[in-house]
N, C-alpha and C positions, 0 to 999 in steps of 0.2 A: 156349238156342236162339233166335237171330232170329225174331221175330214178321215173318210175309208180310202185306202187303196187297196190294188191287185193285180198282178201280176201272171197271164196263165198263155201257153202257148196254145193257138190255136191251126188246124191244117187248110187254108185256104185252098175251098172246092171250088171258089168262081173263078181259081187263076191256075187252070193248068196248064201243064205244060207240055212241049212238041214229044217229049220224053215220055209222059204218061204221068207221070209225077206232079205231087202240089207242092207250093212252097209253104212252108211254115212261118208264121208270125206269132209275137207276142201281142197281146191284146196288153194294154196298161190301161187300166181305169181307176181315177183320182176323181172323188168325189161322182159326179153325174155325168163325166167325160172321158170318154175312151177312143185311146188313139191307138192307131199298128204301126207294130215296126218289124220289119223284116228282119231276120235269125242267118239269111242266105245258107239256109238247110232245104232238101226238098229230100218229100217219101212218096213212095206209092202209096192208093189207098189202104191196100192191104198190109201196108207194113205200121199202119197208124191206129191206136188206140182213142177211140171217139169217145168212151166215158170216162177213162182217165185222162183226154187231151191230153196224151202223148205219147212218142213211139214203142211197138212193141219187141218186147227185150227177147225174140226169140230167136235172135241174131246178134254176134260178133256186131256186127253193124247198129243194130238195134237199140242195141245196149248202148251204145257207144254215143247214140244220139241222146238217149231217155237219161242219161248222165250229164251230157251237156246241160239239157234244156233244164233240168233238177238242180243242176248247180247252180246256173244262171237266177232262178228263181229263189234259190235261196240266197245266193250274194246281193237280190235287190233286195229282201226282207232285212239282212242285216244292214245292207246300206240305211236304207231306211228307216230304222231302230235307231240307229248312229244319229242321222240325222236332226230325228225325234229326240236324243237325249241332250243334242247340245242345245235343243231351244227353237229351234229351225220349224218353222211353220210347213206343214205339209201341202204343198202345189203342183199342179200336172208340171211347171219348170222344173221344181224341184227334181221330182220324180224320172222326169225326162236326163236329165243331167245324168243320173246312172250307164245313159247307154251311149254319151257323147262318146267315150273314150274308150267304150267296147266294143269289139269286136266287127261293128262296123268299117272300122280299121284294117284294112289288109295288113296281116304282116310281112309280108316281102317288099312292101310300098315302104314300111318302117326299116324294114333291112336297108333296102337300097340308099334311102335319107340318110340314116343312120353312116353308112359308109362313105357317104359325100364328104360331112359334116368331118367324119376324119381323116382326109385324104390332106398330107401334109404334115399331120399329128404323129398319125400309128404308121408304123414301118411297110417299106413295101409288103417283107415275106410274112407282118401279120395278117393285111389286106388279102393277099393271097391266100391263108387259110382261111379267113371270110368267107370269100369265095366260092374257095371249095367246097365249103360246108353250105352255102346255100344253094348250088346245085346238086349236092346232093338231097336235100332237102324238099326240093323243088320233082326229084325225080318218082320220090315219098307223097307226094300232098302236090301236086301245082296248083292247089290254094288251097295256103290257110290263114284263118281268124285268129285273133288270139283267143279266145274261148276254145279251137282246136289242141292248144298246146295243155295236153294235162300230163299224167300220167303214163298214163294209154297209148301215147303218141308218144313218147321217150323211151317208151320200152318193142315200139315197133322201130325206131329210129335205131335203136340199138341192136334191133334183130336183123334188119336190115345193112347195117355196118359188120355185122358177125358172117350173116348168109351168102349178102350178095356180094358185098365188096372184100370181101374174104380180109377187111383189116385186122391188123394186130391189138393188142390192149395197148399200144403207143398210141396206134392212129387214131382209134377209138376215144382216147382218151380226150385227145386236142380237140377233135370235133365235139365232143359233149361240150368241153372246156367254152366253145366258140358261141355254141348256144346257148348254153346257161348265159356267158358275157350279154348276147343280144338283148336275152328274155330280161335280168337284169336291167340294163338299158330300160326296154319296155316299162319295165316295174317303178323308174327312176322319175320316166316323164308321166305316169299315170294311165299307160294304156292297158296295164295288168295289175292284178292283185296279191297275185301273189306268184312266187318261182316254185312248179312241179319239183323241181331238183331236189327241195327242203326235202323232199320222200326218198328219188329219184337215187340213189349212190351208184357212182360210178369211180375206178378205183387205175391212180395211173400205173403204168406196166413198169416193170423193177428195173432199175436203172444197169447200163453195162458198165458196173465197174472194171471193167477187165487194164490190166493196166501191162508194162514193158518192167524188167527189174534192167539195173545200172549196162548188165553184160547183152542181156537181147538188144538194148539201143543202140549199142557197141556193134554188134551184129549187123545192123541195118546200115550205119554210119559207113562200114567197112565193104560191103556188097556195091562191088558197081554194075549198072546194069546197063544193058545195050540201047545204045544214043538211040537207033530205030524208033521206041514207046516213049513219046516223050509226055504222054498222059502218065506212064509208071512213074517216069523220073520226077516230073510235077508233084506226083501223088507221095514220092519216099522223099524231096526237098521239103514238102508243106511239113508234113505226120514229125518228121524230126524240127521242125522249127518249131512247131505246138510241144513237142516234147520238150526242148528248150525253154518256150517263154509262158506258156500255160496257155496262148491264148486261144479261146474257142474259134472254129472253123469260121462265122460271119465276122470275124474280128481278124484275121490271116488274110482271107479274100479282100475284104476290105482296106487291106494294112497299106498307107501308102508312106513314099519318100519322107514325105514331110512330120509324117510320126516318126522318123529316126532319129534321136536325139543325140547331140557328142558332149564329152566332159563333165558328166561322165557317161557312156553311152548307154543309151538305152532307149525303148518304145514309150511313148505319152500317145494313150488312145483314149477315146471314151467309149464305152461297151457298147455294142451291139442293143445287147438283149436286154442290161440293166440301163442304159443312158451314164452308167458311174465313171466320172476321168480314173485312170490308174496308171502307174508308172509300173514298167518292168525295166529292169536290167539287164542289158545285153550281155551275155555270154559270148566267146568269140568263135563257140562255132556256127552261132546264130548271125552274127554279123557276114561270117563268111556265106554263107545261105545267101544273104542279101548280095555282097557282093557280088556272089555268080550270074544273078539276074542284073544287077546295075551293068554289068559289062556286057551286056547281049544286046543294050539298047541304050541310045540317047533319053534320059528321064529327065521328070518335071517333077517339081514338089506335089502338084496333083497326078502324080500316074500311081499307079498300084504296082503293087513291086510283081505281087506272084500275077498268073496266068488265073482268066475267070473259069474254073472247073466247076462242075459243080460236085457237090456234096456225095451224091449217091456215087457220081463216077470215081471218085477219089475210094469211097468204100469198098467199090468193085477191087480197082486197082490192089488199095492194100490187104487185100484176100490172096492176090497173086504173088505180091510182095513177101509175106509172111511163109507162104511156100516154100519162095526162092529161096529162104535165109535160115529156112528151119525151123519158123517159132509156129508151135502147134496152138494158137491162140486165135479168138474169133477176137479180132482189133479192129475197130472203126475209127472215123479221126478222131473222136472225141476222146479215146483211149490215150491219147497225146498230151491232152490235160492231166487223166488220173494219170499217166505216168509221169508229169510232172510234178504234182502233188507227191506220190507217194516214196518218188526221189529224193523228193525236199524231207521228209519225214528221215528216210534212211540217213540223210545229209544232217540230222538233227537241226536243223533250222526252227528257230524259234515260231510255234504256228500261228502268234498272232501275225509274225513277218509273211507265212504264210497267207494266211485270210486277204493282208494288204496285197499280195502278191497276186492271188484269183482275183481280186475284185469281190470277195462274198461278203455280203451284209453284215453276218454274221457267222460264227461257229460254234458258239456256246451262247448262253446267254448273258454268262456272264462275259463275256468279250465282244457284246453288241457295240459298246463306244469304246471300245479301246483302238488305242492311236500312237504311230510309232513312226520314230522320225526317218525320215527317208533312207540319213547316209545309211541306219540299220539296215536296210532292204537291199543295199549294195552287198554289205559285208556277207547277209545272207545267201545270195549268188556266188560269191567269193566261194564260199563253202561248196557248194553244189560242183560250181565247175571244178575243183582241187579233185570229185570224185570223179570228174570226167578226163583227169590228168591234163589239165590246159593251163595257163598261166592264167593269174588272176587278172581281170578286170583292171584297166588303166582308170 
């Protein structure tokens, strides 16, 4: 004889609570035996439907439950179909096993794990957007299940990054980025079934190309500014050494002694952001950069050459900067890269020599494994500095 099961949520009236509210259970019964198991949902009486055992939809809230508890009921039907097809005898274990890795689960218990498990792995400043993203999260929900995260919750999540924290489509962007990653995660070890996101589009903000031509770099090189600011001066040495050597702002900061390479000179880092080793070419007005700071202090192959700024205040800075010198341009440091890029371009440098020179994976597809020999990448700089009227590269 087929074993019956079923699956229905019921409002426990023998367990109420200090609040007024009942909790809600599922009822599972397999075969002649039915066991509960708690939803950690709770309704008023009045907000509960008793001949449809389940809550009523005449509420934002309402609704929002009688969709959970709908869904749930239906992901144990398919579960259990599944089950059924591959052979699998129907048993309250069986049956049971749907709800080991549901929901019962806290997910900020799984955040927090989850973040242990990478401390050492993922970079400080990714941990930090972690972080961030799970207090704000936390400020949204201070508890949720994963049966919480649908839909529904992605789109308060987003109205809430829009309304209250008044973020941009950059910032907005990285925090979706961070939870889909977690929810992921989740979906990897089995404690979800699937990622809301599949639906969910969120879309990142347009990149600032804004970049420097050969004569404005000339501008800034030529502008001395008073010793007094030594965050400006910080901020106009950094912006022109990125404009020099391409490299992004956590890869400057980080730049130490011991990446300065001679004969022939030049920086050996491995990226930040990609983990990739890449060789750049010292130009010499990039060396002299280095110089100015080597002579302010006794250094070690582990010291960092520039001063720890950070990011936003260099930003600031070069708003002030751009004033002083007359360029009507919204420049950030990263403008330092495209303006080294789009130099190399004016400089006709060949752009797979390019691509080797960012560190980018790729730029076409067809120059995904293309590979070029190093002394090329000299000659390439050679080029570059002749526009910047300096003598070539020893």
């Amino acid at each position: 004889m087929k074993i019956t099961y079923r699956l229905y949520p019921v409002m426990r009236v023998d367990k109420k609570r200090a609040d007024g509210s009942y909790p809600i259970y599922f009822f599972l019964r397999v075969g002649g035996v039915t066991v509960k198991i708690p939803t950690g949902k709770n309704v008023l009486a009045s907000e509960w439907n008793k001949k449809e055992n389940t809550a009523k939809s005449n509420s934002q809230k309402g609704m929002a439950l009688a969709t959970f508890l709908q869904k749930k009921v239906t992901d144990f039907n398919s579960y259990m179909l599944t089950e059924e097809a591959m052979g699998k005898h129907i048993t309250l274990q069986l049956a049971q096993k749907f709800f080991d890795t549901n929901d019962k689960y806290d997910f900020y218990q799984f955040w927090d794990e989850q973040i242990k498990l990478w401390e050492g792995d993922k970079k400080y400043n990714t941990l930090k957007s972690y972080l961030t993203t799970y207090r704000i999260l936390k400020t949204i929900a201070p508890k949720l299940s994963f049966g919480d995260i649908n839909y529904s919750f992605l789109e308060s999540f987003e109205h809430h990054l829009i309304t209250v924290r008044k973020n941009s489509s950059g910032g907005r962007f990285t925090k979706h980025k961070v939870l889909r990653s977690m929810i992921n995660q989740a979906i990897t070890k089995k404690y979800m079934k699937e990622n809301p996101y599949k639906d969910f589009k969120f879309k990142p903000a347009k990149g600032n190309r804004m970049y420097l031509s050969i004569d404005e770099v000339e501008k800034i090189i030529n502008h001395k500014l008073p010793s007094k600011d030594k965050n400006l001066n910080h901020s106009q040495n950094m912006f022109l050494f990125g404009c020099f050597s391409g490299i992004r702002f956590s890869d400057v900061i980080g730049l130490k002694y011991k990446n300065i390479k001679a004969n022939p000179d030049r920086i050996e880092i491995v990226m930040n952001k990609t983990s990739k080793p890449i060789t750049i070419p010292l130009l010499p007005r990039a060396k002299e950069i280095i110089a100015e700071y080597q002579n302010l202090c006794i250094h070690s192959q582990e010291k960092t050459i520039f001063p720890n700024i950070a990011n936003t205040t260099i930003n600031k800075k070069l708003k002030v900067l751009m004033k002083l010198v007359g360029i009507d341009k919204s420049i950030s440091f990263h403008s330092s890269r495209h303006t080294f890029a789009t130099t190399h371009i004016q400089a006709k440098t060949n752009v797979v020599h390019l691509q080797q020179l960012l560190g980018h994976a790729n730029l076409s597809d067809t120059m995904i494994y293309t590979k070029v020999l190093q002394e090329d990448l000299f000659t390439s700089m050679d080029n570059l500095n002749n526009m910047y009227g300096q003598q070539k590269v020893s």
